[in-house]
C-alpha positions as CSV (number, residue, x, y, z in Angstrom):
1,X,0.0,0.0,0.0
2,X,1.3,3.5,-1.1
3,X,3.1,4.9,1.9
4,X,1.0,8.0,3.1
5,X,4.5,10.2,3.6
6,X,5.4,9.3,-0.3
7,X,1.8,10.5,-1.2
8,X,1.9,13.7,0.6
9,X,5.2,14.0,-0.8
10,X,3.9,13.4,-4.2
11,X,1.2,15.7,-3.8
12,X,2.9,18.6,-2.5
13,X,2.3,21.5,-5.3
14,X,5.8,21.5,-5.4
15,X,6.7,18.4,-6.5
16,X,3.3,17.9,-8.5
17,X,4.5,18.3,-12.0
18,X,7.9,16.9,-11.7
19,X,6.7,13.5,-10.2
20,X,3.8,13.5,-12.8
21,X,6.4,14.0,-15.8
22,X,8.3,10.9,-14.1
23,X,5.4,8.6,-13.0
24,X,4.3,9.1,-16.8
25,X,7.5,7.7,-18.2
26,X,7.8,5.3,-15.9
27,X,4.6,3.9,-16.1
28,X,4.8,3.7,-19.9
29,X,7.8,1.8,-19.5
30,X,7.0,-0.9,-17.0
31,X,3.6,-1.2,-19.1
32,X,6.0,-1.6,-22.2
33,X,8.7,-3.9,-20.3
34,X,5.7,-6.6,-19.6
35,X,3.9,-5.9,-23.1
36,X,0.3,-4.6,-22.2
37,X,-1.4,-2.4,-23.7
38,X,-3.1,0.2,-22.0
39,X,-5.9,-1.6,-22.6
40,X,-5.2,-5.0,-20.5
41,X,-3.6,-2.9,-17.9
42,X,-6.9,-1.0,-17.3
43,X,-8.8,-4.2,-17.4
44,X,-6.0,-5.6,-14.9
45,X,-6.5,-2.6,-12.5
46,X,-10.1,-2.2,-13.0
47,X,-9.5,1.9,-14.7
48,X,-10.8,2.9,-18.1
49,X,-7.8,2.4,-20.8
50,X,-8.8,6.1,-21.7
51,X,-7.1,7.2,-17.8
52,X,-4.1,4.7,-18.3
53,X,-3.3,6.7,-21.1
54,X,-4.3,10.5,-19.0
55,X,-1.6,9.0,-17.1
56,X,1.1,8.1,-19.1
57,X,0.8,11.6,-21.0
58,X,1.2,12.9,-17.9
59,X,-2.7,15.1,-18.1
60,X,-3.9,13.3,-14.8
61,X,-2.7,11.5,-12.0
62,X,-4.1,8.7,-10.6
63,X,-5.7,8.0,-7.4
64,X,-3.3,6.4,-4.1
65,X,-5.7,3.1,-4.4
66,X,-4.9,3.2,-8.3
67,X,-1.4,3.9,-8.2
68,X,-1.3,0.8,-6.0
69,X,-3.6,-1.7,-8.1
70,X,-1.2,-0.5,-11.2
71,X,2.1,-0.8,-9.3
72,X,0.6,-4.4,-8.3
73,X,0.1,-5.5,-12.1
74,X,3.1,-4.1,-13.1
75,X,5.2,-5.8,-10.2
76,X,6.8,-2.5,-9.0
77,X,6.1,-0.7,-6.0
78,X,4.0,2.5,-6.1
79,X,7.3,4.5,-4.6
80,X,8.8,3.5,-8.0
81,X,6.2,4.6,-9.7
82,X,6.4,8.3,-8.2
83,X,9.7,8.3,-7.5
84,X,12.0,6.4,-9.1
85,X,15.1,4.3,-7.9
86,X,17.2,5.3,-4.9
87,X,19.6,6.5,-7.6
88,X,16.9,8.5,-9.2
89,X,16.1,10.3,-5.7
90,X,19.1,11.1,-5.4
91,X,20.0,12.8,-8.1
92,X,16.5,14.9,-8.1
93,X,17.6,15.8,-4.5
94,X,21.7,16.8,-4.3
95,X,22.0,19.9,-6.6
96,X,25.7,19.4,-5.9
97,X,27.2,17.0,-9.0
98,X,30.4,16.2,-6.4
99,X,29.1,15.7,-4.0
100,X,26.4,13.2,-5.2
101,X,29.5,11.8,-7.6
102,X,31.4,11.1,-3.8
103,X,28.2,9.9,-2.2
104,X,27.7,6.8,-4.9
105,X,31.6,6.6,-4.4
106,X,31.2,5.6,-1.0
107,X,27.9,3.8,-1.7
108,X,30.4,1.0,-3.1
109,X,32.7,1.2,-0.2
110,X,32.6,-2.1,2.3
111,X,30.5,-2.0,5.0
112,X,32.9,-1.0,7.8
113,X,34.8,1.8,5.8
114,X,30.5,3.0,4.9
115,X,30.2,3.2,8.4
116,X,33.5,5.4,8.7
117,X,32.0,7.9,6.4
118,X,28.7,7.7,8.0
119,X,30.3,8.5,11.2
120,X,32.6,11.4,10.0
121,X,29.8,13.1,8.3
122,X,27.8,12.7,11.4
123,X,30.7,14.6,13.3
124,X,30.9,17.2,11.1
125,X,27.5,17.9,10.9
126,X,27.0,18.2,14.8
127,X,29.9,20.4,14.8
128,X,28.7,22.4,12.2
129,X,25.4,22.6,14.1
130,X,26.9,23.4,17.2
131,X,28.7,26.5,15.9
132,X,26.1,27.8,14.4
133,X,23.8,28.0,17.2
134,X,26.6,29.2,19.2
135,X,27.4,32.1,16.5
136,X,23.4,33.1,17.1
């Protein structure tokens, strides 16, 4: 079931058009990847074909309880759907090419050397924190 955080998310005016633009594509491809037709996947998820295609076009979006029935069919999770893989997310959400190019860096690091980074960056960020609400 579509997490309620991830809809609000995906609802948020914000966010509205971007995630619509990438549900679309996404859709169309899964549909593609496991060769329906809109038709069959609106039968499979109980929509008109005419709304599969509202969606992929990106004019509508669907409903949370559609989202999931499609995401069901198509053997994704609605997250996917919306958002995209973790790669995905995270290249919608670090502006800075670096430092995301340094974070999927590390992403392939072992376990314990992960943990390293994970503890530094924690460090730094408290102290970073810490000055700042002392400099206020």
């Amino acid at each position: 079931m579509l997490n309620l955080i991830h809809f609000r998310y995906f609802c948020t005016v914000d966010n509205l058009k971007t995630n619509i633009m990438s549900l679309n594509r996404r859709l169309k491809e899964e549909r593609t990847k496991k060769d329906l037709s809109q038709q069959k996947l609106a039968e499979l998820t109980g929509t008109h074909y005419s709304n599969i295609g509202r969606y992929e076009r990106g004019d509508a979006k669907p409903s949370a309880e559609v989202l999931n029935r499609i995401a069901q069919v198509l053997e994704v999770s609605p997250d996917f759907l919306i958002n995209g893989t973790l790669e995905d997310k995270a290249t919608n959400s670090i502006s800075d090419q670096e430092l995301l190019t340094q974070f999927k860096k590390v992403e392939k690091f072992p376990d314990d050397k992960k943990k390293l980074v994970k503890e530094f960056l924690n460090a730094f960020i408290l102290t970073t924190n810490l000055q700042q609400q002392l400099a206020h």
